[in-house]
C-alpha positions in Angstrom: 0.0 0.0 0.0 3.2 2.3 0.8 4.4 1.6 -2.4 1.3 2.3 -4.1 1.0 5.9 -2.7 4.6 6.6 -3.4 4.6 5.6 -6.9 1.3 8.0 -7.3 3.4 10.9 -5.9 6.2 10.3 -8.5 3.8 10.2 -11.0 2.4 13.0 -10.1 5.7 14.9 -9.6 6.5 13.5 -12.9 3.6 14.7 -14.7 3.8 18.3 -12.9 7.7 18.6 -13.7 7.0 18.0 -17.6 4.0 20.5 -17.6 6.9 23.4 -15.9 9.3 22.4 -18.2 7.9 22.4 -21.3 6.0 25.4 -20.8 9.0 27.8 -20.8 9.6 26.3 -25.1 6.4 28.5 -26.1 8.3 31.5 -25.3 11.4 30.0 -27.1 13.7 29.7 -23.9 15.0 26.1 -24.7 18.5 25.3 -22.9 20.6 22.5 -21.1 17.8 23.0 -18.2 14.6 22.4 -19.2 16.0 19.3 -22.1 17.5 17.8 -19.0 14.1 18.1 -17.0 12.3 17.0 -19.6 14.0 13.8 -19.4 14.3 13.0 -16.0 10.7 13.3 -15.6 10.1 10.9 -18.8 12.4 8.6 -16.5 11.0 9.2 -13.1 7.0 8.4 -15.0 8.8 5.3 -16.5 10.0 3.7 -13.1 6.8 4.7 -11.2 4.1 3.3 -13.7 4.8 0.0 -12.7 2.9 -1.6 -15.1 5.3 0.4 -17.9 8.1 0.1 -15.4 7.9 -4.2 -15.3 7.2 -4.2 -19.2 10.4 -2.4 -19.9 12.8 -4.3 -17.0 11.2 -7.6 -18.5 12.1 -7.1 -22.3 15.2 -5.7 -21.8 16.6 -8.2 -18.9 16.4 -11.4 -21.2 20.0 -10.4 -22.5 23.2 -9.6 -21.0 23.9 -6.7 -23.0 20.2 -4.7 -22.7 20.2 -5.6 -19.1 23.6 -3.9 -18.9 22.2 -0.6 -20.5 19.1 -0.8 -18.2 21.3 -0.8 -15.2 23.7 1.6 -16.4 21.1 4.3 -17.3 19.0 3.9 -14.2 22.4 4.3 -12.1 23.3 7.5 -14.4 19.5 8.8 -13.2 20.0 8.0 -10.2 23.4 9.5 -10.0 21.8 12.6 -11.7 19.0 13.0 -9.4 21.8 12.3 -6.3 24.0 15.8 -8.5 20.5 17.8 -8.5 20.1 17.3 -4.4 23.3 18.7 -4.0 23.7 21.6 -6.3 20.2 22.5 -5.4 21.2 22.8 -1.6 24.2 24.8 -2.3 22.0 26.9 -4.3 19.5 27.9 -1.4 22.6 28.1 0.4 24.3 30.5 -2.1 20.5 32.7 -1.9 20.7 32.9 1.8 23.9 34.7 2.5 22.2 38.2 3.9 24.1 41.4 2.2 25.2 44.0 4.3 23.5 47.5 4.7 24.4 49.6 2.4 26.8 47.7 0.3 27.6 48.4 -3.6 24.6 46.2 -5.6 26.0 44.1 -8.4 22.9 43.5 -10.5 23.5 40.8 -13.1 21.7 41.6 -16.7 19.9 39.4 -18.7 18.0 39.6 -22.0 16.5 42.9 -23.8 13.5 42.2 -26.3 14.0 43.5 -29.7 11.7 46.0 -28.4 13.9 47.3 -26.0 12.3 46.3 -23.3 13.4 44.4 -20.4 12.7 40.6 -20.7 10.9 38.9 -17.9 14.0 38.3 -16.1 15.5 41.3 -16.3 12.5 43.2 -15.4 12.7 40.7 -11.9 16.2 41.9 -11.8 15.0 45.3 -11.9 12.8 45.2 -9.8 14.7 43.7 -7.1 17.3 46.5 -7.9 14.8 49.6 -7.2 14.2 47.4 -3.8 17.3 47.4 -2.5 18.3 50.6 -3.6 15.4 52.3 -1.9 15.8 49.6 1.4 19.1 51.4 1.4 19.1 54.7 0.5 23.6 55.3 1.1 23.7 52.3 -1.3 25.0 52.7 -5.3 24.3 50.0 -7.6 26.6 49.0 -10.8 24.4 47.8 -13.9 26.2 44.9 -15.7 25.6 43.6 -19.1 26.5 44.0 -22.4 24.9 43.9 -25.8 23.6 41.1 -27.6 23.6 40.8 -31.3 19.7 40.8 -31.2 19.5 42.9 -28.1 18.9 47.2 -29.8 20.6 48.1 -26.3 23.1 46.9 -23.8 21.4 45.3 -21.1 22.9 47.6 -18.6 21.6 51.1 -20.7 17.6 49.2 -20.3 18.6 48.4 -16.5 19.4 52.0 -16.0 16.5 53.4 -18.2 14.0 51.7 -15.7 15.7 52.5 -12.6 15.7 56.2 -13.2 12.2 56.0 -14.5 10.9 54.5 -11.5 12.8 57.2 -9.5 16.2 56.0 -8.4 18.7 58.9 -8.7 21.1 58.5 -11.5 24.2 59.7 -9.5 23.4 56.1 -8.1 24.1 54.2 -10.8 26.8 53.1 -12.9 26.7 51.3 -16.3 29.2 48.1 -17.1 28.3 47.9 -20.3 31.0 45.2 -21.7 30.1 42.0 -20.3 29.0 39.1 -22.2 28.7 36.4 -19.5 28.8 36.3 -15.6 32.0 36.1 -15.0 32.4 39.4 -17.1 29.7 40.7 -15.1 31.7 40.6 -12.1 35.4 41.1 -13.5 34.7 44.6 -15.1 32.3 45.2 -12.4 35.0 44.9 -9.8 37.1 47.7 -11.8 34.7 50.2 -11.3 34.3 49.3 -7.8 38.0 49.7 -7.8 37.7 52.9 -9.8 35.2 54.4 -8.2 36.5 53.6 -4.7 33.0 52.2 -3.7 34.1 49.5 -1.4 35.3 45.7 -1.5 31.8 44.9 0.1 28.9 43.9 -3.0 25.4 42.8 -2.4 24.9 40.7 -5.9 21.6 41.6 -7.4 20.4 38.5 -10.0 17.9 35.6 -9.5 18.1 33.3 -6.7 18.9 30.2 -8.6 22.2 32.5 -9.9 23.4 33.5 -6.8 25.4 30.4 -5.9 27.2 30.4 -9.2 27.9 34.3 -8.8 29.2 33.7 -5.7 31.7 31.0 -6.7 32.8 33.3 -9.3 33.7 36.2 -7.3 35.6 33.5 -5.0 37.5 32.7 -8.4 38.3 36.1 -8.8 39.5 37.2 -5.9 37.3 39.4 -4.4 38.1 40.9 -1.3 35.1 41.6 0.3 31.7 40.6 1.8 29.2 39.1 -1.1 25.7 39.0 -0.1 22.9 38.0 -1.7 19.6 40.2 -2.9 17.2 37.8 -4.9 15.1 38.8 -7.7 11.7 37.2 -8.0 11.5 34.3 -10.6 8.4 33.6 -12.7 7.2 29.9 -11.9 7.3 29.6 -15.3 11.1 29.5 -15.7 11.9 28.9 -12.5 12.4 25.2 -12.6 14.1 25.3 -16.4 16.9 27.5 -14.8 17.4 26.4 -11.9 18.0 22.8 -13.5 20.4 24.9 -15.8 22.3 25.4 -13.0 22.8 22.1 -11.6 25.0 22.1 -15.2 26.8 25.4 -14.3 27.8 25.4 -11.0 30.2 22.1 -11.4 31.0 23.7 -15.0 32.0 26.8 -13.0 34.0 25.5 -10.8 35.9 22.4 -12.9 36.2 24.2 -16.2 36.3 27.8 -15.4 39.2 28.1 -12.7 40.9 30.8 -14.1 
């Protein structure tokens, strides 16, 4: 009966995992996340049908070789699921670390529509931006992004637009405007910080699934100082696509992009 009731709550997580990350591909955003969900889903509904899960063990167990591959790919899922556990609690643990007051914002761009408006993300970002920056009013916030080759302006100039529209001074702000990936985000923002004398201490302004790959980053290049965290809200809609994306980044971050 136990086993009953848990195979119906795998199917069900199964079913409502596909639905979140399949929705996200009628807007176009299609990446290593929501592929990778897609999949592990298919795979969790295969092993808890157990009417489709015995049909499949029993026609591929008669020989050596097929039962080989059914072992090795549920140990692979299993391995993978055993990865997502663990980069998903170093996540909430990278969202978690409380900025100080009135600490330089680092706020992380993301994409401009054609229109020149800020994607949903960005406008999240944004948002969370304005937040801060009115929570703490000695604060100054760096913009970081650069332009896209479908983007009509750098993500940093449609950050800055919106801030001072929805009343943040402009003496406040500073545009990064050559960045074309995290990291960058980070490395050119730290000059101006440099530049500008505005402290060693950030508050890094981006979604909460990016925090913990931000974080290592700024660990990677040497920064001095406190990094907090200020999350941006994240649509259900992409939130689960991305923040499987990331299960993909953070051990690419750290094994591949040392230097």
């Amino acid at each position: 009966m136990f086993e009953t009731f848990i195979r119906i709550v795998l199917c069900i997580i199964a079913v409502v995992g596909l639905a979140f990350f399949i929705a996200p591909m009628s807007v176009n955003v299609i990446n290593i996340g929501n592929i990778a969900g897609i999949v592990l889903c298919v795979w969790l509904l295969m092993v808890s049908f157990k009417p489709l899960h015995n049909a499949i063990k029993t026609a591929l167990c008669h020989f050596a070789f097929t039962k080989f591959i059914y072992y090795a790919v549920n140990t692979c899922f299993i391995a993978f699921a055993v990865l997502g556990i663990a980069m998903s609690a170093l996540m909430v643990y990278g969202m978690n670390q409380k900025p100080n007051i009135n600490t330089t914002a680092v706020v992380l761009g993301a994409q401009v529509l054609p229109s020149g408006n800020p994607s949903t993300i960005l406008r999240g970002r944004i948002d969370a931006a304005e937040q801060y920056l009115k929570e703490n009013p000695k604060a100054k916030a760096i913009l970081s992004g650069g332009k896209g080759n479908n983007e009509p302006i750098s993500e940093a100039q449609c950050m800055y637009n919106n801030l001072v529209t929805k009343g943040i001074d402009p003496s406040r702000l500073y545009i990064e405007d050559k960045s074309t990936d995290t990291t960058e985000n980070l490395k050119f923002s730290r000059e101006i910080l440099s530049r500008e004398s505005l402290g060693n201490n950030i508050t890094i302004i981006t979604d909460g699934f990016h925090q913990e790959r931000a974080r290592i980053i700024t660990k990677q290049l040497d920064f001095k100082g406190d990094v907090g965290a200020y999350n941006a809200a994240t649509s259900m809609k992409y939130a689960p696509t991305y923040f499987v994306r990331e299960w993909f980044g953070i051990p690419y971050q750290v094994l591949m992009k040392k230097s």
